[in-house]
N, CA, C and O of each residue as an XYZ file, in Angstrom:
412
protein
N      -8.635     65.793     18.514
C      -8.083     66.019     19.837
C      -7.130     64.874     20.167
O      -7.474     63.697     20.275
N      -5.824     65.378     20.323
C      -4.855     64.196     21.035
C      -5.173     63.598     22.241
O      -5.857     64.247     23.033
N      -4.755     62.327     22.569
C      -5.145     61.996     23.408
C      -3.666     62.148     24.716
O      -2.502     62.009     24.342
N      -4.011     62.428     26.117
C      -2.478     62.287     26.751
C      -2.522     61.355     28.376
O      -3.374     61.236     29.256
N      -1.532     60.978     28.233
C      -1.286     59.821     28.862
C      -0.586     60.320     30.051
O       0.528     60.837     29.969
N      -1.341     60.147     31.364
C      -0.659     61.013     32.578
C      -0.100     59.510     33.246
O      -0.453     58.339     33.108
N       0.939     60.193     34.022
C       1.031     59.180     34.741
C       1.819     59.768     36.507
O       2.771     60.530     36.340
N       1.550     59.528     37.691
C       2.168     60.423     38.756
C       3.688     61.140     38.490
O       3.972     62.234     38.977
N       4.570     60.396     37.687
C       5.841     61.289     37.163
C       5.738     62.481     36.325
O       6.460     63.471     36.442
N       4.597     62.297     35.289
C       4.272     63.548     34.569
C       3.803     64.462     35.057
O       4.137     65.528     34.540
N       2.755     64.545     36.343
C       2.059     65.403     37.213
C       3.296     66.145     37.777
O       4.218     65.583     38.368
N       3.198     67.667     37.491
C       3.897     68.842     38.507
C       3.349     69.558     38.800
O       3.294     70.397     37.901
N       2.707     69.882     39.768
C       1.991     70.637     40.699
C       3.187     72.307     40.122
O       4.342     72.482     39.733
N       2.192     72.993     40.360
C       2.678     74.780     40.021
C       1.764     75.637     41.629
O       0.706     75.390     42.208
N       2.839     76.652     41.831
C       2.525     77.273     42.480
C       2.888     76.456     43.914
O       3.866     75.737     44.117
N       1.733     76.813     44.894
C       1.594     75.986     46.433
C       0.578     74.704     45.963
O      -0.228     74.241     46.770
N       0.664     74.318     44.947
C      -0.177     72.898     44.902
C       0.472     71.510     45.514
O       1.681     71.339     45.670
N      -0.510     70.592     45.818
C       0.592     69.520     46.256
C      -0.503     67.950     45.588
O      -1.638     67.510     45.765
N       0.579     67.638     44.883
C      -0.509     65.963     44.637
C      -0.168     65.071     45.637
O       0.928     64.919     46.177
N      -1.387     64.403     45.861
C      -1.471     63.627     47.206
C      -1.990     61.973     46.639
O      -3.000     61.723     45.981
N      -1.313     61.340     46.961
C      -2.117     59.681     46.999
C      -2.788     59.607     47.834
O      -2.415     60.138     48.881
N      -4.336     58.800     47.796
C      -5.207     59.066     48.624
C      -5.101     57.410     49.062
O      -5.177     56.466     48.275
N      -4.942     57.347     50.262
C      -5.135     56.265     51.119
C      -6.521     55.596     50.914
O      -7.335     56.232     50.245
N      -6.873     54.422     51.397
C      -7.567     53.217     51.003
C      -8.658     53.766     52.509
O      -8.226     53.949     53.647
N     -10.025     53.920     52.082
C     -11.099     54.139     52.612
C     -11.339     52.387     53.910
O     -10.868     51.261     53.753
N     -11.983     52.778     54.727
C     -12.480     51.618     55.569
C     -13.229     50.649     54.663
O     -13.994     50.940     53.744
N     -12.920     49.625     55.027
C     -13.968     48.704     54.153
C     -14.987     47.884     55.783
O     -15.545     46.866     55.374
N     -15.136     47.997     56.558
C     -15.750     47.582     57.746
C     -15.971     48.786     59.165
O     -15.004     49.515     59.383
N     -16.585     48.867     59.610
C     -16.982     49.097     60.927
C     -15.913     48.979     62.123
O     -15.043     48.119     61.990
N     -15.910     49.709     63.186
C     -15.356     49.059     64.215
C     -15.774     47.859     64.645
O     -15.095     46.916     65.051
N     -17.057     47.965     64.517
C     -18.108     46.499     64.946
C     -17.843     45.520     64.239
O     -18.124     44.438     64.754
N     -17.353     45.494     63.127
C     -16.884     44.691     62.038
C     -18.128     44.370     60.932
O     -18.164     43.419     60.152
N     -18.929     45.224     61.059
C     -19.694     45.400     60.016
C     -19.072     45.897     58.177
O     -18.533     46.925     57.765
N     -19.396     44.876     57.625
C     -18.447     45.604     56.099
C     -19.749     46.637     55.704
O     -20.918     46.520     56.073
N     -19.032     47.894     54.657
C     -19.562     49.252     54.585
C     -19.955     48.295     52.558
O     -19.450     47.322     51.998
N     -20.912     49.157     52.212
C     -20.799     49.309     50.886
C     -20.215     50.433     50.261
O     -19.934     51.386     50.989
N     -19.975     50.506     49.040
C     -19.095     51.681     48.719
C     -19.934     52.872     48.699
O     -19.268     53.902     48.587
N     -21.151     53.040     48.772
C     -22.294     53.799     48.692
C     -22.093     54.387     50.007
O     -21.907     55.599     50.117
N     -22.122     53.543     51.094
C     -21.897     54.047     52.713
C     -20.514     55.292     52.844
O     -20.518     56.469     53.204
N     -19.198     54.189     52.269
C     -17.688     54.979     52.664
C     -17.791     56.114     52.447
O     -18.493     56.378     51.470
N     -17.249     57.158     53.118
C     -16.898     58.307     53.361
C     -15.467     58.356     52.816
O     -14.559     57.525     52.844
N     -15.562     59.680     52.275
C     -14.382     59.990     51.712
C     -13.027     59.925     52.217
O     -13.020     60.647     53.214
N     -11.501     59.268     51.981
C     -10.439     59.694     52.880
C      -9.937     60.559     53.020
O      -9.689     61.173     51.982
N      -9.591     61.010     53.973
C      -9.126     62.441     54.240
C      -7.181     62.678     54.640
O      -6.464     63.666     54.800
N      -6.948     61.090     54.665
C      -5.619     60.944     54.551
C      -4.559     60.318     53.344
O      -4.960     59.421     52.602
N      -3.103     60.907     53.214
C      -2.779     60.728     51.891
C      -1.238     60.718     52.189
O      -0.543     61.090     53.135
N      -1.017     60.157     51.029
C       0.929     60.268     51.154
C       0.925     61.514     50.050
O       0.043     61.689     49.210
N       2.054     62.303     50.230
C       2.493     63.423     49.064
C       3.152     62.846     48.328
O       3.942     61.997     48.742
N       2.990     63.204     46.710
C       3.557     62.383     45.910
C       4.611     63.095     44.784
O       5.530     62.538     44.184
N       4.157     64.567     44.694
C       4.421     65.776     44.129
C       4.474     67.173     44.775
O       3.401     67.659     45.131
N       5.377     67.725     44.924
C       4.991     69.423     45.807
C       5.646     70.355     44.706
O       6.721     70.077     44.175
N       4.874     71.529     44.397
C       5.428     72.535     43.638
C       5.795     73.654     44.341
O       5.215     73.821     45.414
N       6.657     74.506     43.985
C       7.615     75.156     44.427
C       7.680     76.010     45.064
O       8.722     76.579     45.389
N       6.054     76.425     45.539
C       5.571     77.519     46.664
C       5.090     78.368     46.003
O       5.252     78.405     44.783
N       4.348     79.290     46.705
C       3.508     80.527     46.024
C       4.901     81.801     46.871
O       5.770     81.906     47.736
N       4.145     82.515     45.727
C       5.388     83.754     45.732
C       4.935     84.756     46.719
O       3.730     84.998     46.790
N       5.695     85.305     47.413
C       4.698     86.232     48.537
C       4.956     88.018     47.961
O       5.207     87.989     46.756
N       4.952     89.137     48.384
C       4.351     90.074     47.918
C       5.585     91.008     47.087
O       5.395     91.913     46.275
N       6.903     90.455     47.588
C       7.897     90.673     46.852
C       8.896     89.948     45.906
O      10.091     90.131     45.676
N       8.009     89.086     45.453
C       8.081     87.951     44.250
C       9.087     86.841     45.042
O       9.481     86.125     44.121
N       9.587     86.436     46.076
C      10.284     85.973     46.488
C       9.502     84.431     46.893
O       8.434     84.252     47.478
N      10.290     83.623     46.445
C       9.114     82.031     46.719
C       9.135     81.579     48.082
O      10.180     81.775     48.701
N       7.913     80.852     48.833
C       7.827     80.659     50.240
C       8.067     79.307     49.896
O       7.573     78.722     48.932
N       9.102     78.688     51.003
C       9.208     77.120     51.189
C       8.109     76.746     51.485
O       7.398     77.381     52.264
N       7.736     75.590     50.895
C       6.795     74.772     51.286
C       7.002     73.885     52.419
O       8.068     73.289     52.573
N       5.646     73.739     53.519
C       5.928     72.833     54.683
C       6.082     71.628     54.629
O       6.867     71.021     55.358
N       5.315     71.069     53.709
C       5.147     69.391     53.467
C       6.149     69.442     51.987
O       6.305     70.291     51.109
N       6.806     67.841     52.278
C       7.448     67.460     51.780
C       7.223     66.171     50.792
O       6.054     65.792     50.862
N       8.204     65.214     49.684
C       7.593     63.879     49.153
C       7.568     62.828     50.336
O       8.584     62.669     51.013
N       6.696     62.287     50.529
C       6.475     61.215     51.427
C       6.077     61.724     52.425
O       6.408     61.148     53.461
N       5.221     62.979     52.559
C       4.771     62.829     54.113
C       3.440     62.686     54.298
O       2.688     63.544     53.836
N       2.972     61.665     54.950
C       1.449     61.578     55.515
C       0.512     62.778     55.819
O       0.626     63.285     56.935
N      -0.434     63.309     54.924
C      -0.868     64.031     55.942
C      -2.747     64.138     55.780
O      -3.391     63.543     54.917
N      -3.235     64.902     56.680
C      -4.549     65.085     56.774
C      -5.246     65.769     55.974
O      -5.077     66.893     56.446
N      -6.298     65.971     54.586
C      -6.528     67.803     54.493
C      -7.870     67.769     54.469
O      -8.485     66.705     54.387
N      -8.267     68.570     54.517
C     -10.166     69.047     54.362
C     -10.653     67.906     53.669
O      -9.949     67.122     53.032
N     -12.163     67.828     53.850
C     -12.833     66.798     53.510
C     -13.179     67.023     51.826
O     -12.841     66.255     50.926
N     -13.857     68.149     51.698
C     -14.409     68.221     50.303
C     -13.165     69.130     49.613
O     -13.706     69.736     48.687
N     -11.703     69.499     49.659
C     -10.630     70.439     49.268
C     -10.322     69.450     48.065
O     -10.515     68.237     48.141
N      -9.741     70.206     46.766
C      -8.841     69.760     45.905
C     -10.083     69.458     44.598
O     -11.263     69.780     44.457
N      -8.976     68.580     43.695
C      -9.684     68.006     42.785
C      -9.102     66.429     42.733
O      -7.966     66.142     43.111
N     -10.051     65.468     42.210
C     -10.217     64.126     42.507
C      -9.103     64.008     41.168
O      -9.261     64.648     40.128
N      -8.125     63.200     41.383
C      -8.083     62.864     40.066
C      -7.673     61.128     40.143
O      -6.961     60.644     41.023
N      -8.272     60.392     39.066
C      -7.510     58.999     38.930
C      -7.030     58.716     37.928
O      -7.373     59.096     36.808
N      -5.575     57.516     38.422
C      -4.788     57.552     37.366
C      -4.956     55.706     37.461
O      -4.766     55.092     38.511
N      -5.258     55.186     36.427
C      -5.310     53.572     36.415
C      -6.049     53.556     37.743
O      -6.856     54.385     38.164
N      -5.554     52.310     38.384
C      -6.634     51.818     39.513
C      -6.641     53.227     41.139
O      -7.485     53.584     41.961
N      -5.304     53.557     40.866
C      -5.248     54.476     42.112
C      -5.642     56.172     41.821
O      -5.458     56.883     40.833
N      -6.297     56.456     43.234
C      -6.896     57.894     43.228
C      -6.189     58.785     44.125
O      -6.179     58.604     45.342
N      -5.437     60.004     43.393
C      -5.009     60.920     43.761
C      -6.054     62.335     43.920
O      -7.200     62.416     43.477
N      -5.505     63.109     44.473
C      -6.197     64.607     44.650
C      -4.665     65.547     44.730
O      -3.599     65.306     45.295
N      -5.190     66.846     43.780
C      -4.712     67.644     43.856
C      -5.003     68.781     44.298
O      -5.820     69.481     43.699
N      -4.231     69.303     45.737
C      -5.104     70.728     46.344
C      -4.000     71.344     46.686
O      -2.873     70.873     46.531
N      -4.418     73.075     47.457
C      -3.362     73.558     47.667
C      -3.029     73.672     49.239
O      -3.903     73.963     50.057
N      -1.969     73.472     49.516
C      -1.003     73.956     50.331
C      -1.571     74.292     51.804
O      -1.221     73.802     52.878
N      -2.706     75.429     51.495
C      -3.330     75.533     52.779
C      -4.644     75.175     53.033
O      -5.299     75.838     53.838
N      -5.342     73.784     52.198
C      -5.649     72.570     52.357
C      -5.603     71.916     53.212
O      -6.607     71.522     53.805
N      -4.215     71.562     53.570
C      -3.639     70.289     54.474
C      -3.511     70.962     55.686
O      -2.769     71.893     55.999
N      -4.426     70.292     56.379
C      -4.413     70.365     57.783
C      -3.477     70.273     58.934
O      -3.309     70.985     59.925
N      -2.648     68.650     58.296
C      -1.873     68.432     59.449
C      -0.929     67.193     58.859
O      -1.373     66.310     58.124
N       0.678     67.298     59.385
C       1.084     66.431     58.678
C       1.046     65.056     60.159
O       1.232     65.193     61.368
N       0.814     64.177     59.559
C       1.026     62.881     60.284
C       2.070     62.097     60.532
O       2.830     62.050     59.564
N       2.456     61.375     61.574
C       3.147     60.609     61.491
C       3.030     58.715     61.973
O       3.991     57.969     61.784
């Protein structure tokens, strides 16, 4: 089995998929209590890093996608698949996933 070497430029999302960089979890409390990593809760916010080209609607014709590269946004808590590349963790989900774009 070859081995292959991803890296966020090689990743292209197909269909309404979108790869997302996943933002850096709380490391403390409001109280200023620090969390262990056992405690943190998952992030649910991300920069877009990749968008593929839309899903096709019923007369093969492709739908623009809403989110764009670089936009902040929100999506479901448990949506997508985890993926990591070296130290940073991306997720890849689709389209109607993302909740909300941020600014």
């Amino acid at each position: 089995m070859a081995a292959v070497t991803l890296s966020v430029s090689t990743v292209k999302p197909l269909g309404d998929r979108v790869f997302v960089k996943v933002s850096a979890s709380e490391e403390k409390t409001a109280g200023g209590i620090l969390l262990p990593d056992t405690a943190k809760e998952k992030p649910q916010v991300g920069e877009v890093v990749a968008v593929g080209p839309g899903k096709r609607d019923e007369k093969g014709t492709r739908q623009e996608m809403e989110v764009k590269l670089g936009d902040k946004v929100l999506y479901s808590k448990y949506a997508g698949t985890d993926i990591k590349l070296g130290t940073e963790e991306y997720v890849l989900l689709s389209e109607k996933d993302i909740l909300a774009v941020v600014s």
